[in-house]
C-alpha positions in Angstrom: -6.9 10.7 -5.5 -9.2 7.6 -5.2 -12.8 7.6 -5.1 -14.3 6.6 -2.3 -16.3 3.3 -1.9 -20.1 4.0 -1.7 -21.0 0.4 -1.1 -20.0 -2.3 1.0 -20.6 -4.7 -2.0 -18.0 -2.6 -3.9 -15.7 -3.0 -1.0 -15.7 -7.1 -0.8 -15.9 -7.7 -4.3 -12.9 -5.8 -4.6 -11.3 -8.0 -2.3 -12.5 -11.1 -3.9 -11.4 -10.1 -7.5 -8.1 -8.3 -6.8 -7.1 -10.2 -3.8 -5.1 -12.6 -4.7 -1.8 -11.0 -5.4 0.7 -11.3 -3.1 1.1 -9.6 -0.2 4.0 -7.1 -0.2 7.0 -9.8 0.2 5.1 -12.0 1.7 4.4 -15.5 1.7 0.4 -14.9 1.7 -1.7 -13.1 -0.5 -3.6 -9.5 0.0 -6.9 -11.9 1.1 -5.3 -13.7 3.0 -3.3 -11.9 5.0 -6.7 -9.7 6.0 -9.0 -12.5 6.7 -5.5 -13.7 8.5 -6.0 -10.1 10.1 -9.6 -9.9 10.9 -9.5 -13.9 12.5 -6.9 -12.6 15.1 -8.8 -9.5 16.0 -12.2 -12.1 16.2 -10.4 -14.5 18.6 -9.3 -11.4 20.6 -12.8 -10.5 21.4 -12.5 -7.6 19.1 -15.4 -5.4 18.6 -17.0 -5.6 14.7 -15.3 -2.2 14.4 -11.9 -3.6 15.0 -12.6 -7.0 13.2 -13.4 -4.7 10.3 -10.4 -2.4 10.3 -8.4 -5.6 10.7 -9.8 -6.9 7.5 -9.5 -3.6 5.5 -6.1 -1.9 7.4 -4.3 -3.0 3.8 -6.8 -2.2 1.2 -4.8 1.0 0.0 -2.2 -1.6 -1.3 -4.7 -3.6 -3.2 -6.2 0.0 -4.7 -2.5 0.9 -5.5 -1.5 -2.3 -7.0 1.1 -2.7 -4.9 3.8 -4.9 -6.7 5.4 -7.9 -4.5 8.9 -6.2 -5.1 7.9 -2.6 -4.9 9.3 -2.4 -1.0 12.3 -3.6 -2.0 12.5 -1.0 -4.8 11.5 2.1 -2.0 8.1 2.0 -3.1 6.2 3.1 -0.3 2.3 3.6 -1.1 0.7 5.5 1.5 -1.6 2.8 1.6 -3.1 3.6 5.1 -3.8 7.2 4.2 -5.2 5.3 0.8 -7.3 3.3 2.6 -8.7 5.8 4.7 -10.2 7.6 1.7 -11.3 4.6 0.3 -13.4 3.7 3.6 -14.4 7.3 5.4 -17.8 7.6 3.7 -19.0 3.5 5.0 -17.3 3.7 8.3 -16.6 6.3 11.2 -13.2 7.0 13.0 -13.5 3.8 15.2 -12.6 1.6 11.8 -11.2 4.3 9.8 -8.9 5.8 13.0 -6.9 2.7 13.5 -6.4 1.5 9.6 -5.0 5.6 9.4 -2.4 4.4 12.6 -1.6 1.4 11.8 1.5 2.2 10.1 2.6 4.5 13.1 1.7 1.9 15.7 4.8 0.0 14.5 6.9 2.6 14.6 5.8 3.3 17.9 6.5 -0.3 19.3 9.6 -0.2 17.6 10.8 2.0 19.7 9.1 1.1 22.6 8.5 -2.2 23.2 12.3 -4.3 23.8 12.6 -7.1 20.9 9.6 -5.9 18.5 11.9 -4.7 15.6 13.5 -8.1 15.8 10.4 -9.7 15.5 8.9 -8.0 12.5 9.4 -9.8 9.0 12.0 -8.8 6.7 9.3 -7.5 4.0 7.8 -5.0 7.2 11.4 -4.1 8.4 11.9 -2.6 4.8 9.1 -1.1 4.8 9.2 0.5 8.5 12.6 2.0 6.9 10.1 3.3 4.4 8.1 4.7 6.7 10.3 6.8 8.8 11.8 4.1 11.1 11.1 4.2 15.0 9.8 6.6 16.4 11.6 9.3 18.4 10.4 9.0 22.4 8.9 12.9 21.4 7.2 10.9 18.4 5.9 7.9 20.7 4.9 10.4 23.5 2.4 12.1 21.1 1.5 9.2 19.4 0.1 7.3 22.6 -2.1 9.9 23.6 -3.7 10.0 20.1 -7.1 8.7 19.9 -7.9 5.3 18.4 -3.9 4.9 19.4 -4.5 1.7 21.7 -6.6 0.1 18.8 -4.0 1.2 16.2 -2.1 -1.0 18.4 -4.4 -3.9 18.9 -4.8 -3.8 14.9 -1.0 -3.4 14.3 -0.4 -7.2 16.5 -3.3 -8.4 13.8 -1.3 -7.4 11.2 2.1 -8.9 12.6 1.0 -12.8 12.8 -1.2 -12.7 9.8 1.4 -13.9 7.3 0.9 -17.3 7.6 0.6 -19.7 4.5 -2.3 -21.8 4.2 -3.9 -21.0 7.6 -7.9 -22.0 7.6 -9.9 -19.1 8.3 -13.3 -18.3 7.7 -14.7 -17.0 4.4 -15.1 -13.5 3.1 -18.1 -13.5 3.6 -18.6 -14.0 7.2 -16.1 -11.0 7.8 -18.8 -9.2 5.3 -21.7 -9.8 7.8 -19.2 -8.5 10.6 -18.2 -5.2 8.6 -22.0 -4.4 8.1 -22.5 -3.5 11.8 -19.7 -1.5 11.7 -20.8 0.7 9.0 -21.8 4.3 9.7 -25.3 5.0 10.9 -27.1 6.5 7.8 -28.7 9.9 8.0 
């Protein structure tokens, strides 16, 4: 169990001091794969909510110190479900419900969408094999009519081109300005 961020602060300085490893088998590191993340979600016309959950979908990873061989060893960290209970106590379902489906959205196109599989990288096929593979057409039927399921899907094509070395994006810190509107209305 991992306690839960009470801060934003605590949130982006994790990402700027633990950040740089690399990403999972990929060519890009943690950061930049989710400020890779959170600049395709902005150029969508993404809502701050999705811009965040873009940014953060991965943070479990950084909290569980994911190795850059540990897919490749069957090391699968949970690390939406991670990040979930990292995040539930600064944001509501509309950033926390997608980063939680994220992993499941790819299953789901997997199986239902002609040619995704093929496109995936070979560090997120492994890890899809982790993760139970594509869904079942039972599986996908539920998981469509989940809510949050379209923006876990919206997020999961974020995900999927950010894995590019060296692309410019902007700084930390304007995706910090971004994830404060998103945060959950205080009591």
């Amino acid at each position: 169990m991992y306690p839960a961020f009470q801060t934003l602060d605590e949130v982006f300085k994790l990402l700027s001091r633990r950040g740089t490893a690399l990403y999972g088998g990929e060519a890009v590191s943690q950061l930049e794969h989710a400020l890779q993340s959170a600049l395709a979600a902005e150029q969508s016309g993404a809502d701050a909510s999705l811009i965040t959950a873009a940014l953060l979908h991965d943070i479990g990873h950084i909290v569980c110190e994911q190795g850059d061989d540990d897919v490749a060893n069957g090391v699968d960290d949970h690390h939406e479900a991670v990040a979930v209970q990292l995040l539930s106590t600064l944001f509501g379902e509309d950033v926390c419900l997608p980063i939680a489906l994220h992993v499941a959205a790819k299953r789901y196109l997997c199986h239902s969408e002609a040619g995704y599989l093929d496109s995936l990288s070979s560090a997120s096929r492994l890890s899809l094999a982790l993760q139970g593979g594509p869904m079942s057409a039972a599986e996908a039927e539920r998981f469509i009519r989940r809510p949050h399921a379209a923006a876990a899907l919206a997020l999961r094509r974020h995900d999927d081109v950010a894995k590019i070395p060296a692309l410019a994006t902007p700084p930390l810190q304007h995706y910090r300005l971004i994830a404060a509107q998103a945060l959950k209305a205080q009591p």
